[in-house]
N, C-alpha and C positions, 0 to 999 in steps of 0.2 A: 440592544432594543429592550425596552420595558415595559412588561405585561401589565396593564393596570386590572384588568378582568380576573379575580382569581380560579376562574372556572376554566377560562383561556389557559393560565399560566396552567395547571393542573393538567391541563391535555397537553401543552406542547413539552411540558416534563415527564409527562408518563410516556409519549412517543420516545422523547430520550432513551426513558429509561427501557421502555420494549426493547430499542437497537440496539443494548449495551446488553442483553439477555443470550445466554447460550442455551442450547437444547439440554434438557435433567440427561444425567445418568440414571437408568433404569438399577438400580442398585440394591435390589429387596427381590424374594420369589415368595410366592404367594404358597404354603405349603398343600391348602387344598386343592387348584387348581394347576401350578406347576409353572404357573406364569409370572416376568418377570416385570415388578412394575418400581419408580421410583417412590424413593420414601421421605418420609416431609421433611428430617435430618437434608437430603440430597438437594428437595428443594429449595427449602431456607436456604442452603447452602450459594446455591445458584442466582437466587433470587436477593437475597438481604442486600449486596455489593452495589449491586446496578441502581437497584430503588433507594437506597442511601446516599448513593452520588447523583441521581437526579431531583432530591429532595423530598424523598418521600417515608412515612412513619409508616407501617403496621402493627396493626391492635386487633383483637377480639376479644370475644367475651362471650357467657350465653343470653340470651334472651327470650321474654315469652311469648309466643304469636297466638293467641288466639287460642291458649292451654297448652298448646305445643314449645317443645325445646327447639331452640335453634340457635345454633353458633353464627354469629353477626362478625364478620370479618371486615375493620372500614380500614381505608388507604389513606392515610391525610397527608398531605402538601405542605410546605413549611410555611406558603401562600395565605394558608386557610381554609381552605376549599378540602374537604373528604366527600369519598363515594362510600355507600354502604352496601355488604350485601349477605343475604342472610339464606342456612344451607340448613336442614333438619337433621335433628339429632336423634337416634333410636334412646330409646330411656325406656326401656324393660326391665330397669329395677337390679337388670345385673352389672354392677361396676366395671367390669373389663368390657362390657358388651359399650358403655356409656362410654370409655375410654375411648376405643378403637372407633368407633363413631364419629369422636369430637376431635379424631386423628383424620379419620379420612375426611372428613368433613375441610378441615383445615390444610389439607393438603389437595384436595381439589379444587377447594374457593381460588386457591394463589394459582394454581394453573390455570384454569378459567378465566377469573378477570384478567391476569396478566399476558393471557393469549401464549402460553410456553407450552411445548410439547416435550416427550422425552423420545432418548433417541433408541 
């Protein structure tokens, strides 16, 4: 069957691509608080397989919203059709602070839209 809709085709791939998804390995411990959370290495990890074999790209970058940073995470379809979606970035000037930011940033955006949990 062939989707002519590329908005269609982009939802019945990205449900593929959800049921092809495993739960993250919680794989990192947070030193300040002692807790164990996965890490975007884990993610990607989990994540790249399933959404590559259901036809899908990820891309990001930063962006400026209204003088604010924000890392813009889009999902495109080999279709045509991408979803965007955009997460704020701390930017206090101090580089590692901007690092770790545009890390968790990027590693909560792909749990999120892609509906995955860690175990």
């Amino acid at each position: 069957m062939k989707i002519e809709d590329p908005k269609v085709a982009f939802l019945v791939s990205l449900n593929k691509g959800q049921g092809l998804l495993e739960p993250v390995t919680k794989d990192s411990t947070n030193p300040h608080f002692k807790s164990k959370y996965a890490s975007l290495g884990a993610v990607n990890a989990a994540v790249m397989g399933p959404l590559a074999e259901a036809g899908f790209v990820l891309m990001s970058g930063g962006v400026d919203i209204a003088g604010k940073p924000y890392l813009r995470t889009t999902l495109a379809h080999v279709v045509g059709h991408s979803e965007s979606f955009d997460y704020p970035i701390v930017n206090d000037g101090n580089p590692q602070h901007i690092a770790s930011s545009i890390t968790y940033a990027r590693r909560y955006t792909l749990t999120m839209v892609l509906g995955i949990s860690s175990e």
